[in-house]
C-alpha positions, -999 to 999 in steps of 0.1 A, spaced: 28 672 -23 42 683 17 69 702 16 97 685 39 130 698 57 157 676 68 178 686 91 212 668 94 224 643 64 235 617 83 221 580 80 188 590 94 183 622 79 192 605 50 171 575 48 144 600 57 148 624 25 149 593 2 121 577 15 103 609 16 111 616 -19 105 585 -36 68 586 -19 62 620 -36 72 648 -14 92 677 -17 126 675 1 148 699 12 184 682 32 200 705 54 239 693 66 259 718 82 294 697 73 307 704 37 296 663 25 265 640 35 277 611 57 273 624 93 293 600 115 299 576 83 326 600 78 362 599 57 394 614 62 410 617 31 452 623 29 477 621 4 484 595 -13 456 570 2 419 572 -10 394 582 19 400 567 52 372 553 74 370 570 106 334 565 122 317 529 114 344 505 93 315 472 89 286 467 80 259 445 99 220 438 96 222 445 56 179 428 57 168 460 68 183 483 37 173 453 17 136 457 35 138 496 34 150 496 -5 123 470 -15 97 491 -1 107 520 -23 108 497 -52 148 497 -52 171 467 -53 201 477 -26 226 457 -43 222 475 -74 230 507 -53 257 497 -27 284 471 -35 294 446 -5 317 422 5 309 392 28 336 386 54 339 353 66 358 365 98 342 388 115 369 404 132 403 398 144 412 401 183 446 403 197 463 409 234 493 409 246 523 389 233 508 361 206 474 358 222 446 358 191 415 348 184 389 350 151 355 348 152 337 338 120 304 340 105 304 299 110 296 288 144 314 257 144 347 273 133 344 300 161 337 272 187 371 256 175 385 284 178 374 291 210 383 261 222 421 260 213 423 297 230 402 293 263 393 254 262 361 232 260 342 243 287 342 282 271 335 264 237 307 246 252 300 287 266 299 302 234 277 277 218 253 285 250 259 321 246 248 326 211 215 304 217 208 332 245 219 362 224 198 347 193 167 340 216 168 378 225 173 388 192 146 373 177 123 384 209 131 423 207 135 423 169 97 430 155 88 441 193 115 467 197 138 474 165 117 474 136 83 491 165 74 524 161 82 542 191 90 518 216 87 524 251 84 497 282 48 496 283 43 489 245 72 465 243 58 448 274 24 443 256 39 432 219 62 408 237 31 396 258 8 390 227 37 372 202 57 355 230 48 355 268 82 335 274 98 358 251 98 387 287 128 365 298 146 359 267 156 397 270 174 400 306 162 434 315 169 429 348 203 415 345 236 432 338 262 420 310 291 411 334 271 383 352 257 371 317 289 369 303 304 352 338 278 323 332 294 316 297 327 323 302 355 314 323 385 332 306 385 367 313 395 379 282 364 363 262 344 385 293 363 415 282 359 406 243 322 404 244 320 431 266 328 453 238 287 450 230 280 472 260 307 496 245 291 500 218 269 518 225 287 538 254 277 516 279 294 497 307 289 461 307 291 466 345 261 487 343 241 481 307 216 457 307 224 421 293 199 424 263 232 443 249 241 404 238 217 403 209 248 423 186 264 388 190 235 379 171 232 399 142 271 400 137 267 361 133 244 372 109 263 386 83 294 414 88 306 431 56 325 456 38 312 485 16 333 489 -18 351 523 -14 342 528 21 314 532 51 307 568 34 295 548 -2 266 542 18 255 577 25 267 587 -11 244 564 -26 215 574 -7 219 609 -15 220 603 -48 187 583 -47 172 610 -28 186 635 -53 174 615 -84 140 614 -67 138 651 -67 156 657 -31 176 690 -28 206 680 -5 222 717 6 258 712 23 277 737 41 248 755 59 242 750 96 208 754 111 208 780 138 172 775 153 138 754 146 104 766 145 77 744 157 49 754 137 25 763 165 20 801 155 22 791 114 42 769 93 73 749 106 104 760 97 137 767 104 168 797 107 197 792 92 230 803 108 228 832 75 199 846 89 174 829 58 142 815 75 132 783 52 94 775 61 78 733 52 46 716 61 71 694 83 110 695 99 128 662 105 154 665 131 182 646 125 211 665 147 223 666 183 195 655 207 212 676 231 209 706 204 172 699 197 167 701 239 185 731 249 185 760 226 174 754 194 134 753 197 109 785 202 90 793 226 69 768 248 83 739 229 119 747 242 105 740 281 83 711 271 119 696 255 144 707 285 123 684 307 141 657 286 173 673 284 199 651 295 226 659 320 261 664 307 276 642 332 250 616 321 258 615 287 283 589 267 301 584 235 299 550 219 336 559 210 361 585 204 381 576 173 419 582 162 424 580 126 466 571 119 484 559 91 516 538 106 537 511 103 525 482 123 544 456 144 515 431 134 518 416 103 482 402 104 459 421 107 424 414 93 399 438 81 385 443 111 412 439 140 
């Protein structure tokens, strides 16, 4: 059986180790904060049980069904959900609101008694759009093994010809959103699918819309938090023989190219595998952290800090509200 390091136990790193280790091989997870979670992360204070402060729902739930199947695992027997009906809560100024729910026809009405017909009529439009791009880029691009424009053109091409328009590449979200939507806040609402991902919807391209999709498709809660996620999936890993270290940063890779791959930690103990997964800071893997001729082949990748973006930067409070209605997700 390969011996396996894996650096980082976030999500990825995580998923990684258990898949690794329920297929045979020895695993060895490497996470330099004191817990497993990464950006599924808790802050815990007195008196209140561990408070969300990276992701707060949970969307696509098919592929940890998908991934857990494959691995002979039943995810609901592992992770407990809850299935919200409203998706999430929006609120501006004064007594301005507005739900979206799972149920199209309930959102529409909705719509409609904020913003009027014609953005009801938008939305309906809008969601045929964001579930034709979906369902375009979703074998082609999501679930594809390293995607890049060329391969994506060519799966696209061979499923789909018609499917190249379906995803907008050549079209901002702004405009997109400007054909549905009249209101400006419903523009500034969906918007918040370019933000996401730290993206302007000035700038990002309107493929961005499919999220409006696969939120449709299911939003829900984890039972004791985003972090249960990670939790269980460590404990998998660890039940499958995984060793899942905490506490000990990872100070340098080695490649592999003059003997086996490995890596230093920040204690000065070299750790050798057949194979290192890399599940940390891109920016780390591309500036300092790889030997010799691999560190130039990666720099020429190395992103420009002015060029790179947060998806968000989170506050964490506990406070007394002037709203007294807040949903789950507000």
């Amino acid at each position: 059986a390969p011996d396996v390091i894996v650096v980082g136990a976030g999500i990825g790193g995580l998923t990684a180790a258990l898949a690794l280790a329920r297929r045979g091989a020895r695993v060895r997870v490497i996470e330099a904060q004191p817990s497993v979670g990464g950006e599924l992360r808790q802050i815990r204070h007195p008196g209140h049980d561990g408070i969300d402060s990276g992701p707060t729902v949970f969307t696509m739930r098919w592929m940890f069904d998908d991934l857990f199947d494959s691995l002979g695992l039943n995810f609901e027997d592992h992770v407990r959900l809850e299935r919200l009906d409203l998706l999430a809560r929006h609120g501006w100024s004064g007594a301005a609101r507005l739900d979206l729910f799972a149920d199209l026809d309930r959102t529409v009405d909705a719509i409609g008694a904020f913003a009027g017909a014609a953005d009801a009529n938008g939305y309906r439009s809008f969601c045929k759009t964001a579930a034709r791009t979906f369902n375009t880029l979703d074998r082609t691009f999501m679930r594809a093994s390293r995607p890049n424009p060329l391969s994506l053109t060519g799966r696209i091409a061979r499923e789909n010809i018609a499917g190249l328009a379906a995803i907008h590449p050549f079209q901002t979200l702004w405009p997109a959103l400007s054909k549905s939507f009249s209101d400006p806040r419903l523009r500034q609402l969906f918007g918040r699918y370019a933000t996401y991902t730290g993206g302007s919807p000035f700038l990002a391209p309107a493929t961005l819309m499919l999220i409006a999709h696969a939120e449709r498709q299911g939003v829900w809660l984890v039972a004791g938090g985003m972090r249960q996620l990670a939790v269980a999936f460590a404990n998998l890993a660890e039940a499958a023989g995984a060793v899942v270290q905490c506490g000990d940063s990872v100070a340098s890779l080695r490649s592999g190219r003059e003997g086996k791959p490995g890596i230093t930690l920040a204690s000065g103990e070299c750790l050798t595998a057949d194979a290192v997964v890399f599940n940390g800071d891109i920016n780390a893997l591309t500036t300092a952290m790889l030997d010799g001729t691999d560190a130039a082949a990666m720099n020429r990748h190395q992103i420009a800090a002015k060029d790179r973006s947060q998806s968000a930067i989170t506050f964490s409070a506990i406070a007394t509200t002037a709203a007294d209605d807040l949903a789950p997700h507000t």
